[in-house]
N, C-alpha and C positions, 0 to 999 in steps of 0.2 A: 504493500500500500504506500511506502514512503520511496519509491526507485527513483521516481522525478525529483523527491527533495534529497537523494542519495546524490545526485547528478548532477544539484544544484539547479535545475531546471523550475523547478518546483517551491522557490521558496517561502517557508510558514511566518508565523507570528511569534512563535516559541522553537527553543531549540533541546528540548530534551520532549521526551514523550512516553507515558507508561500506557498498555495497552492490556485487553482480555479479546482474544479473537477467534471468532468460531471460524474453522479451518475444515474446509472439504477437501480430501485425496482420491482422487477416484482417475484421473488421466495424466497424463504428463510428463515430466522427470523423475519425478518423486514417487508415483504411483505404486503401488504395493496389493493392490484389491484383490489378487488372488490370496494375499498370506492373511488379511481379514479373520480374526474369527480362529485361524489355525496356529500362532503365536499368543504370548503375552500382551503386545505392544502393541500391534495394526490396527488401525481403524480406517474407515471411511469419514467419521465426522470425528473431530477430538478439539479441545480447547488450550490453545495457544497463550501463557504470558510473556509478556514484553517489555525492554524498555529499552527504550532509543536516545541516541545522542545525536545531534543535526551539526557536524562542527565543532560541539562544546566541549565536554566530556571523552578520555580515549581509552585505551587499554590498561591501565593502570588502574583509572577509577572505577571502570565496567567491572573488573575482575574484582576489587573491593568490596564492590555493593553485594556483589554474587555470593560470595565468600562470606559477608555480613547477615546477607537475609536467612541461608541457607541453614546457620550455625547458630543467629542470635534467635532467627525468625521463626525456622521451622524448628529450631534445636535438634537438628541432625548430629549426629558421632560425626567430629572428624575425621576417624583411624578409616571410616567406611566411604569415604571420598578420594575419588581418583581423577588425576588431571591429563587431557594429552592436549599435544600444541601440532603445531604445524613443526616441520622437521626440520625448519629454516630459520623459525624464529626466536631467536634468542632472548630477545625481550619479551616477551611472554614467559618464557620459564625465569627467565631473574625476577618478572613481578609477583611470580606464585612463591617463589622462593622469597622472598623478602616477607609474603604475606605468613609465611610459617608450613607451607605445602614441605611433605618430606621428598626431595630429590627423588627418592628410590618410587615413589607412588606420580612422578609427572613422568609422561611418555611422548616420545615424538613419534609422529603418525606423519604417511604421507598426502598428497593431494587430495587423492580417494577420500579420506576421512575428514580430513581438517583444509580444506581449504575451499569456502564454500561461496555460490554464485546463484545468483535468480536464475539464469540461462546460459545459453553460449555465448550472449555477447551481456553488455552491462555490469553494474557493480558487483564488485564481491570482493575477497579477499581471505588471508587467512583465521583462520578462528581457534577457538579453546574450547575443550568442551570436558564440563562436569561430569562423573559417573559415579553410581553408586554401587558398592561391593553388597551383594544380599547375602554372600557366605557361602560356605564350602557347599553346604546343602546343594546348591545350583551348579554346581561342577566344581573340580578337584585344581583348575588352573588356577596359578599363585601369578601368572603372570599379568595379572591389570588386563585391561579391558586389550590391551594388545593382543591377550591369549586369543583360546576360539571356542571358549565357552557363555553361555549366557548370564554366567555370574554377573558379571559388571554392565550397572544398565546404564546409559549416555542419559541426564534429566535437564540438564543444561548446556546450550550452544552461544558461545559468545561470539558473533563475528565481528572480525574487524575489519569495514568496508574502506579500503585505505586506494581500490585501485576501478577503470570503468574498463571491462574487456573490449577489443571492436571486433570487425566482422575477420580479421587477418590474425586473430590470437592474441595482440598485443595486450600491456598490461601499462594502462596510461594512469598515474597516479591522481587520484581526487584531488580539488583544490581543497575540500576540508574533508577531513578523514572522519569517519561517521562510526555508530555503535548501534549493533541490529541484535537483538538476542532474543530466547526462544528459549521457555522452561516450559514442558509440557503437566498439565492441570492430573491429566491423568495418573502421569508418573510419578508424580511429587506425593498424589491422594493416595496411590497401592502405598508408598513406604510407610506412610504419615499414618496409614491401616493396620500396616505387619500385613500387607500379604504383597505376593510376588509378580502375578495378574492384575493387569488393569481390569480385566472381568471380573475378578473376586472383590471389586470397591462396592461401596453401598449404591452409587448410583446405577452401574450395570446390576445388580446382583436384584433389582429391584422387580426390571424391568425383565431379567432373562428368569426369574421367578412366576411370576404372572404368564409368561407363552411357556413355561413348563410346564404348568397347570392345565392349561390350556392343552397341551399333548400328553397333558398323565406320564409326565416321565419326572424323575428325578436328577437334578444338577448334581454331579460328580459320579453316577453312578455306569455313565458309558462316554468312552471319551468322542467318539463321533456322534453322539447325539450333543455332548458339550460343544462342539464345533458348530453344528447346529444353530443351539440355542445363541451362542455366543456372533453369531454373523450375524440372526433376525436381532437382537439386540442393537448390537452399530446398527446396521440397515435403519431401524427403526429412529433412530437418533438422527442419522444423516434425513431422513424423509421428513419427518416431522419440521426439522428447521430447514429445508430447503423451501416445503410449501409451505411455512411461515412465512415466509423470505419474499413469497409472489412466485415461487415459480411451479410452474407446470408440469405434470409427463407430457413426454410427445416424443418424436421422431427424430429433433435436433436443438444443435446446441445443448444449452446447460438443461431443457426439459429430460433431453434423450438420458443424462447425467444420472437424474431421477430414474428414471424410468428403470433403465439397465440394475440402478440399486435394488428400486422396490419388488421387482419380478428376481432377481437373485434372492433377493429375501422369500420369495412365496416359493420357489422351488424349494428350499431348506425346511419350508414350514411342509414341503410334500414331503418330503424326507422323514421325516418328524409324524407322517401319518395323521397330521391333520387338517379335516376333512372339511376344515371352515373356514369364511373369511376370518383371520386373526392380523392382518399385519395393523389396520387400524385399533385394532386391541393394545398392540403391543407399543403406538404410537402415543394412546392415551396415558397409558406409564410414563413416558417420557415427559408428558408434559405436566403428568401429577408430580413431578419427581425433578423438572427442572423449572417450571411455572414459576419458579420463587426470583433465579436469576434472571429468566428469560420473561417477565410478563406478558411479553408477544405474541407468545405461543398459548398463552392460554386465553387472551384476547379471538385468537383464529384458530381455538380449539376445534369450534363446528366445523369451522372448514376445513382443518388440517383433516379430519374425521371422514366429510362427504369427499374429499379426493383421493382419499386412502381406500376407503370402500368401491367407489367407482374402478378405479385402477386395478383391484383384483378381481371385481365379478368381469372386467371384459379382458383380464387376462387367464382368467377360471373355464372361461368361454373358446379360448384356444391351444389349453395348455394340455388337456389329457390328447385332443389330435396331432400336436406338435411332438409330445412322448411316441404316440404312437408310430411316426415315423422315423422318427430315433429306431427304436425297436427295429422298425421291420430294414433300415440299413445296419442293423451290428449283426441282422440272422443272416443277411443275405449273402447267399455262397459268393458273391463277388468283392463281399468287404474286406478290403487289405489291412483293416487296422486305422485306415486316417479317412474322416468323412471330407465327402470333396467341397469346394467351395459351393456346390451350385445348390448342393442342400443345404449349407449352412445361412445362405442367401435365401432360399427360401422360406426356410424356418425362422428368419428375420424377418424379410416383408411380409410374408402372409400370415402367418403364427405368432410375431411380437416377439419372439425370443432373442435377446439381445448375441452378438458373438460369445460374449463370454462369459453365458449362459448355458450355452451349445457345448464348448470346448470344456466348462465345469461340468458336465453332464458326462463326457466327451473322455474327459480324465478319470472319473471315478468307475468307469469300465476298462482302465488299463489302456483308451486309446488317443489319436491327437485329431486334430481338423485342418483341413488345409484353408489354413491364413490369406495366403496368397490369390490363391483361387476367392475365395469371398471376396478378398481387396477389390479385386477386376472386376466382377460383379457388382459390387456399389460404386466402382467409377466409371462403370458402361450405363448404372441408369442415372448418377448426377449428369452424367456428359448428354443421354437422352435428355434431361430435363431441363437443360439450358438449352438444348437444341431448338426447344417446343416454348421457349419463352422470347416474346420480341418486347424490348422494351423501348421508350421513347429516347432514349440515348441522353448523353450529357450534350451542355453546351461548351462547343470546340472552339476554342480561339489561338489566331496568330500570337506565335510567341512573343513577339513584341506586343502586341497589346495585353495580353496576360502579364509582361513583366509589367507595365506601367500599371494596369490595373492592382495588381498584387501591393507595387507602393502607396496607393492613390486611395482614401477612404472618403466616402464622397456623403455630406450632410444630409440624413433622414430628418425630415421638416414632417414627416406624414401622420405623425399622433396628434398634431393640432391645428394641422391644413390642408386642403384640398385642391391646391394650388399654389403656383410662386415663379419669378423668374431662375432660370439657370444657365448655367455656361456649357457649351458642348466641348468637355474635356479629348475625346479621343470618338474614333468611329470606325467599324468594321462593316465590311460587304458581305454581300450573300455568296462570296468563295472565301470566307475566313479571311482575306485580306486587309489591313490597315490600312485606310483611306481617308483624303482630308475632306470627301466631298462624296455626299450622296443624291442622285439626279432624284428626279421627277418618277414614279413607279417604280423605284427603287428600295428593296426591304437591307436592314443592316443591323447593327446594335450600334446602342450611344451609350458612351460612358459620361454622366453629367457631375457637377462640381456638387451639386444637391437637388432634392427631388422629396416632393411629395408623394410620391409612388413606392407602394409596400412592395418588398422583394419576396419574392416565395420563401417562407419557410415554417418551422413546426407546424409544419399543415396546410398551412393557411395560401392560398394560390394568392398569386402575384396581379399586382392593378397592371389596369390597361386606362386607356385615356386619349386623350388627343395633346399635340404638340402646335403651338404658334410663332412662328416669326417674321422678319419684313418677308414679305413674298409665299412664306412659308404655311404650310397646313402638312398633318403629317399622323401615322394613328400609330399609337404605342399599343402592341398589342400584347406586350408580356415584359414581366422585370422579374430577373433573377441576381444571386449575389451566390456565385459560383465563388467565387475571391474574397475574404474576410470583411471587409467596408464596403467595397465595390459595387453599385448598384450597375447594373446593366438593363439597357430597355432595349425591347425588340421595335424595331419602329421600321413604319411604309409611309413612304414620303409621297402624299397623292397631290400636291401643287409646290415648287418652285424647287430649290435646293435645301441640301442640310449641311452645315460645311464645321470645320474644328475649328473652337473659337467664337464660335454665334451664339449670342444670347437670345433664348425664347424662351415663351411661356409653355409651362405643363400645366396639365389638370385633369385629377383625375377620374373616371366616370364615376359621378357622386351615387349614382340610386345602385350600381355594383356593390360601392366599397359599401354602403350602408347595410344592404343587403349580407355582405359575407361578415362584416363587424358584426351583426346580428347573432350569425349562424357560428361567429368563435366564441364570445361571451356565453351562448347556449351551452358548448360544451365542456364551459368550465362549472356550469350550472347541474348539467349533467353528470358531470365527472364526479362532483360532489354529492347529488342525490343520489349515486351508484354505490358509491362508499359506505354513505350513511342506512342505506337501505339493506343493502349485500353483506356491507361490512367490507375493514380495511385493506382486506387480500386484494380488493379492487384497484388496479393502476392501469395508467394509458397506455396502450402497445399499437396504439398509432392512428392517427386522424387527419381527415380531408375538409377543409374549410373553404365552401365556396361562394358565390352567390345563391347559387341556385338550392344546395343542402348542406346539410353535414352528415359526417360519418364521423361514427367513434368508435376504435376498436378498445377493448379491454381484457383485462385479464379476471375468468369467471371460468368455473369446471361445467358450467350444465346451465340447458337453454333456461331462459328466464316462462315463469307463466304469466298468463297475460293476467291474472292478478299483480305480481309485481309489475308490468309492464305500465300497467293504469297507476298503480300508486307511485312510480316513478315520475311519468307525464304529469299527476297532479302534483308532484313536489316540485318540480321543475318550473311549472305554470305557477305555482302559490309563491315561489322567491321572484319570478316578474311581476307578476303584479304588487309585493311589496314597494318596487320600483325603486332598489336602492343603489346610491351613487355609488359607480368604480370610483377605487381608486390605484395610481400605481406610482412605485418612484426605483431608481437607481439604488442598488445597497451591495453592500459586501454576501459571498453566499454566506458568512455563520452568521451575520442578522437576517438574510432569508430564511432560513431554518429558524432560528427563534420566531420569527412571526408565522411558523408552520407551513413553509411552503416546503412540496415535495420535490424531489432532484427524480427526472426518470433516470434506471438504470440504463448505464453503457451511454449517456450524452455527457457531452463534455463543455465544460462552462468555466468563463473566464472569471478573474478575479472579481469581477463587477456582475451582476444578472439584473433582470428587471422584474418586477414584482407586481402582480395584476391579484387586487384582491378584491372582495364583494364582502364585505365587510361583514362578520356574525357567518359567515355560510362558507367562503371559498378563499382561499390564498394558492397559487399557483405560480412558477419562473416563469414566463412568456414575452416575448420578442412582439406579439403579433396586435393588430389593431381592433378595440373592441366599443361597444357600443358606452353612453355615458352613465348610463342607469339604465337596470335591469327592465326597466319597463318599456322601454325603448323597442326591444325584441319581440311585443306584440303576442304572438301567439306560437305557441308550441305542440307541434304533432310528429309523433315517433309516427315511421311510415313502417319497419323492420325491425326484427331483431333475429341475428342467425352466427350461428358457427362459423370462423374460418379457418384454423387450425387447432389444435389439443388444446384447451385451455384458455383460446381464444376466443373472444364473443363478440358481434358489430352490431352495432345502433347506427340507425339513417332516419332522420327527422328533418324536419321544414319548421323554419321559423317565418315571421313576420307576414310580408306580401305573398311568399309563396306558397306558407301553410294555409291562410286566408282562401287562395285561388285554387288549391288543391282540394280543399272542404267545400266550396260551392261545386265543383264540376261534380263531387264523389253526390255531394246533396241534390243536384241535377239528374243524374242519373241514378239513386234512390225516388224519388220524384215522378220520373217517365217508365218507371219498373213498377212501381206501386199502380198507375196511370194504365198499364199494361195488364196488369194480373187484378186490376176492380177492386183495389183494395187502399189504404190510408199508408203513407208512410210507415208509423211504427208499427202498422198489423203482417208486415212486407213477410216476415219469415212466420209468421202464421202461416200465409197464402202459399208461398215456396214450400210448407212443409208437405202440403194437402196434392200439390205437383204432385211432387216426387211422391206420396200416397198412391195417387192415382195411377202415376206411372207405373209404378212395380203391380198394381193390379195385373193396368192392364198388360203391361210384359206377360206375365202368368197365362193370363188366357188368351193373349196369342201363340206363346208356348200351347198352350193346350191344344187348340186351334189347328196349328202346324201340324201335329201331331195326330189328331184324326181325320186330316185329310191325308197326309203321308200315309195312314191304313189302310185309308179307303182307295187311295192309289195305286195303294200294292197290293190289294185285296185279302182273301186268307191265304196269307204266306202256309200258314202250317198244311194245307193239301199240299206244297213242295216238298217236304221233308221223305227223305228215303232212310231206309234199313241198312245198315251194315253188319254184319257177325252180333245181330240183334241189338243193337244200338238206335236209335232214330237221328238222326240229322236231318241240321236245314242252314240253308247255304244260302243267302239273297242279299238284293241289293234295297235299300232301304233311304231313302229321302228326310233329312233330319243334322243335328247338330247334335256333338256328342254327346250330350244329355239327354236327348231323345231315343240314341240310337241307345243309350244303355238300359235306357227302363221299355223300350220294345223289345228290345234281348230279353230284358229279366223280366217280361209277360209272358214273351212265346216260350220259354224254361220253364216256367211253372205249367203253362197249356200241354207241354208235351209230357208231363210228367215226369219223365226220366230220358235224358237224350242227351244233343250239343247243339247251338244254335250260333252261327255266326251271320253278323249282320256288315254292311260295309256302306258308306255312304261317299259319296264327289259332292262334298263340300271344303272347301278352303284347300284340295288337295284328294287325302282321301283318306277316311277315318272308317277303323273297322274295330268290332266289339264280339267275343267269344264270352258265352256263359255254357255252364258245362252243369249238370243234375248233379246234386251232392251224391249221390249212388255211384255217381263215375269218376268225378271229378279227384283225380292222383291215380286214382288205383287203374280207370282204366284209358281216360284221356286227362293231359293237362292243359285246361288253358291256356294258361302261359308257353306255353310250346308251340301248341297250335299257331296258336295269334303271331307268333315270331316267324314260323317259316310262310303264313299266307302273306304277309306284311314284307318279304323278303321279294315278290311276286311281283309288288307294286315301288318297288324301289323305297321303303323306308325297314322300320323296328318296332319292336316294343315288346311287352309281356305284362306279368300279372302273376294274381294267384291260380292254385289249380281250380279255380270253381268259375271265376270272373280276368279276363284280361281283357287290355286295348292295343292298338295301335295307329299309327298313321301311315301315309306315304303319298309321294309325288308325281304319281303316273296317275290318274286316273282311269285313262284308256284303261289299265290292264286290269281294271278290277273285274271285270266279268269273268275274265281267268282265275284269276287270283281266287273267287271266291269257290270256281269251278272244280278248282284246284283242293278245297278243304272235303268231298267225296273221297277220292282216294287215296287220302292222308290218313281220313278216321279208317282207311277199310283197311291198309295195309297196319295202321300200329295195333289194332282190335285184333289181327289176326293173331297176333301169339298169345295174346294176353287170356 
């Protein structure tokens, strides 16, 4: 969190920092997720102490405090503390040794151990690190943590960030050498307990008690069920604060994260032989258990709860068929030992089983999966799925005018005018070319000195307008700020010149910007009635602010019912009509945060933000231009609400003029429907229901209808029927739809008493129906037999049971055969039987 202010890039108000930080491991450098669960130590979520020095403090004092807290703080044994350094660094061992560390108990380690970095490139340096001796009990090595036993456990990382790596290996020394350390909560709790597992602390032990109950087994009593228990624990840890945190399962990114965890956790719980949803059981622990530290989590308990539950009935839902093909590749005489990629890819996309999932599964039969093969397969369907996406492209500009724009930060007037003179700073042609001069029909971009004109951005689309000057007329059709300050207008020049250096007037189209001001302040209204209604888990994950509507996407696990939907729209509507004054100003982000504005995750914001609040209801960062009072926005109507990916939910609504014009035409057309069916506006779905009454009548008795005249057309079928090896058959072609044609078959089956009857119709193709007397039906014809090979006649398939089968086919023509066909079938299978 501090690598910008490691870099100097970054820097704070203060220069030392203590810290408590929840810490997910699950990809990366670090990653360990397979030894989860099956060590002391691994986890997937665990709790990070810290404290930092920015410049101030170095190696001397870090190692101090360390040594201080450790001994006065926790009152740790000394004799049980082990130091290693870096095998370079001299200064580190003379300050251990000055502090009273015995020579014989400090070790020098190399790069591998002690000399630590964020990545391949950026800060790092070499570090110290504390370890604690648990005793011979844990293995018989007298050699300090150098040995290769697990006696000695590392609980403290002192780095000292003294150097910045680049992309060539080099090691370029920091202007101020920094202090980054790292005591794990975990490990510091097992000692501070007397036990030797991070599993055996009160907080796991709490939590892997409750899902052993849960499977009726006992904790110590088998060490692969303790592995078990000990994974859906973390799992549960890690899930809980993850969807505290806002975020979602899904398919990518940090959801995928989730996801890959929580479904490893319910394979373990299948392990475990049980046979229920419990991972949200076992979440609830956590947050009885950590609720005290983390209040958050027990704020979004509900919700931590409904996304836990949701995540395993629809992975409950593909998990025993995803097993099941597991199975039938480890029997299959062709399996070498390693599942190929194309299964492990499809047990991915279609079943939800994450890779290493597959390969956990995969391993505990002694076998491996091919890595490689799966890679190829998820880079044949991202490269399909950029193939199949066109998007609007960025705005390209000549490098000289990107450099000048890139310098150039050009005066926004547009939060309290809608018009003003400006200077035409630079200008571009419709071939990316820099140009001093744009003709007559002429489209280009202008870069101006200042402009009342919003640039596209968090959402909100870009003004358009018209331009004036001597001679000039000109239509600004779009502003973006692709460049930090740089406003950029798209302009068409429909009368005289536009040239670098000309002052004219802009202005921009007022009943638009009013319009889209409308439809942004909406969504900060919205944003907040989602919160307050849903609850906090609700954050923006992204919106389109235009004139015409808004959209708002947000983060929600399940469609909303149109009861919330209404009492949303009326919370919405009851803060306009309050009709209370925005207000906004310039602040530092930690006084944004004090007045409760939210930071979305992953945007990146300078030392100054803007601050758009509605005073008692809403505080929000925003850049973009908003109405003066709530009241202003007129009228609110939600048009949508629907899913777009995992987690993700969208709202599209109309404010002002357009929700107004959008409720007459819907009222128009309620109006000339009511007018149509003789009926009052509000009686409308009365009349509509008494339709569609009448309709299924009458469907019914046309159905019936159809049906005895197709008798009466084909007369008494049953004088057709012939004898075979004392059987009755009847063979014919019948006029109907396959509901027709099944309940003629199963009249003329009961009329013959004991027999076979097939029926075949040319409709949509050609649909044919075998019923066969319960006295024959297996023992001496089977339906489903039959119906396959007449159906093979007419160029389709199908089957059934031995009493009743169907089928279709594509020929028509052939069905006089086809059916002709079903005589010498019963006579020849009758004959042995």
């Amino acid at each position: 969190q501090f690598k910008d202010t490691f870099l100097g890039e970054d820097p704070r108000s203060y220069n030392r920092a203590t810290t408590v930080q929840k810490c997910l491991r699950v990809s990366g450098k670090h990653n360990d997720l397979e030894q989860v669960g099956r060590t002391p130590r691994h986890h997937t979520f665990f709790e990070m102490l810290g404290n930092f020095s920015f410049g101030n403090y170095f190696k001397k004092e870090a190692c101090r405090f360390a040594w201080d807290l450790l001994l006065n703080g926790f009152k740790l044994d000394s004799s049980k503390l082990w130091i290693t350094i870096f095998e370079h660094d001299d200064e580190a061992e003379q300050i251990w040794l000055d502090i009273g560390v015995p020579s014989n108990r400090i070790q020098r380690m190399g790069e591998k151990d002690n000399f630590w970095s964020m990545g391949d490139v950026g800060p790092c340096g070499p570090c110290t690190e504390i370890h604690y001796d648990h005793g011979p009990k844990y293995g018989d090595d007298p050699n300090g943590p150098a040995g290769e036993t697990d006696r000695y456990v590392e609980i403290w990382n002192l780095v000292f960030m003294q150097y910045d790596r680049n992309e060539a290996g080099e090691l370029i020394p920091l202007p101020n050498p920094s202090i980054d350390t790292g005591l794990g909560l975990e490990r510091i709790a097992a000692i501070k307990q007397g036990v030797y597992s991070n599993y055996e602390t009160d907080q796991f032990q709490a939590i892997i008690q409750d899902v052993a109950e849960l499977a009726n087994i006992k904790y110590g009593d088998n060490s692969e069920q303790d592995i078990a228990l000990q994974v859906i624990a973390d799992h549960a840890r890690a899930s809980t604060f993850l969807i505290g945190d806002g975020v979602m399962p899904s398919n990518e990114g940090r959801g995928y994260v989730l996801r890959r965890i929580m479904r490893r956790a319910i394979r373990y719980g299948v392990r475990l032989n049980i046979k229920e949803n419990f991972l949200y059981k076992a979440a609830a622990a956590v947050v009885r258990e950590m609720g005290d530290a983390y209040p958050e989590i027990v704020e979004r308990a509900h919700f931590i709860d409904e996304v836990i539950r949701g995540e395993e009935m629809r992975f409950s839902e593909t998990l025993e068929k995803g097993l099941s093909l597991l199975e039938e590749a480890f029997k299959s005489k062709d399996f070498n030992g390693q599942l190929n990629g194309d299964l492990v890819f499809l047990l991915h996309d279609t079943y939800g089983f994450p890779m290493d999932l597959t390969e956990l599964i995969a391993n505990e039969r002694g076998h491996s999966i091919d890595e490689d093969g799966y890679t190829q397969r998820m880079a044949e369907q991202k490269a399909a799925g950029r193939a199949n996406w066109k998007g609007s492209g960025e705005l390209k500009l000549n490098q000289s005018f990107a450099d000048l724009a890139q310098r150039f930060s050009t005066d926004f007037t547009g939060y309290n005018s809608l018009s003003g003179t400006a200077q035409v700073v630079a200008l571009l042609n419709n071939k990316n070319e820099s140009c001093d001069v744009l003709l007559e029909d002429q489209k280009g971009i202008a870069l101006l000195d200042k402009t009342p004109f919003y640039a596209e951005g968090g959402g909100q689309v870009g003004d358009c307008g018209l331009m004036f000057g001597d001679g000039l007329k000109a239509e600004i059709t779009d502003t973006q700020k692709p460049l930090k300050e740089s406003f950029l207008h798209s302009v068409l020049v429909t009368e005289g010149t536009l040239t670098v250096g000309q002052t004219v007037t802009v202005e921009v189209n007022k009943n638009q910007r009013l319009d889209t001001r409308r439809n942004h302040t909406a969504t900060h209204i919205l944003h907040a009635a989602l919160r307050n209604r849903l609850g906090t888990h609700v954050t923006q994950k992204g919106s389109l602010v235009n004139s015409d509507k808004l959209r708002f996407d947000f983060s929600h696990h399940k469609a909303m019912t149109l009861e919330e939907l209404e009492l949303i729209a009326n919370d919405v509507q009851a803060e306009i009509f309050k009709n209370t004054t925005l207000g906004s100003c310039i602040c530092s982000m930690n006084d944004a945060k004090e007045k409760g504005a939210m930071a979305l995750f992953g945007e990146k914001y300078g030392d100054e933000v803007r601050v758009v609040e509605i005073p008692g209801y809403s505080v929000e960062l925003c850049g973009g231009t908003h109405a003066q009072a709530t009241g202003e926005i007129g009228l609110f109507h939600i048009l949508s609400e629907s899913g777009i990916a995992a987690g993700v939910r969208r709202i599209e609504a109309l404010t002002g003029r357009k929700a107004v014009e959008h409720l007459q035409r819907r009222d128009q057309l309620l109006t000339q429907s009511a007018q149509e069916l003789k009926s009052l506006p509000e009686d409308i779905h009365h009349a509509i229901g008494r339709l569609v009454k009448d309709k299924k009548r009458l469907e019914k008795e046309l159905e019936h209808v159809k049906t005895e005249l197709a008798r009466a057309a084909a007369g008494d079928l049953l004088q057709e029927a012939q004898e075979f090896n004392g059987i009755k058959v009847l063979s014919a072609e019948f006029s109907g739809d396959p509901k027709a044609l099944r309940e003629e078959a199963d009249r003329l089956r009961n009329k013959l008493g004991s027999g076979v009857v097939v029926l075949g119709s040319r409709t949509n193709g050609v649909k044919l129906v075998a019923a066969v007397t319960k006295d024959l039906a297996g023992s001496k014809v089977h339906a489903g037999n039959l119906i396959r090979e007449v159906a093979k006649r007419v160029g389709g398939g199908g089957g059934g049971r031995p009493d009743l089968a169907q089928a279709g086919g594509k020929n028509p023509e052939q069905l006089p055969e086809a059916l002709s066909y079903v005589y010498s079938y019963i006579e020849n299978e009758t004959s042995t039987k």
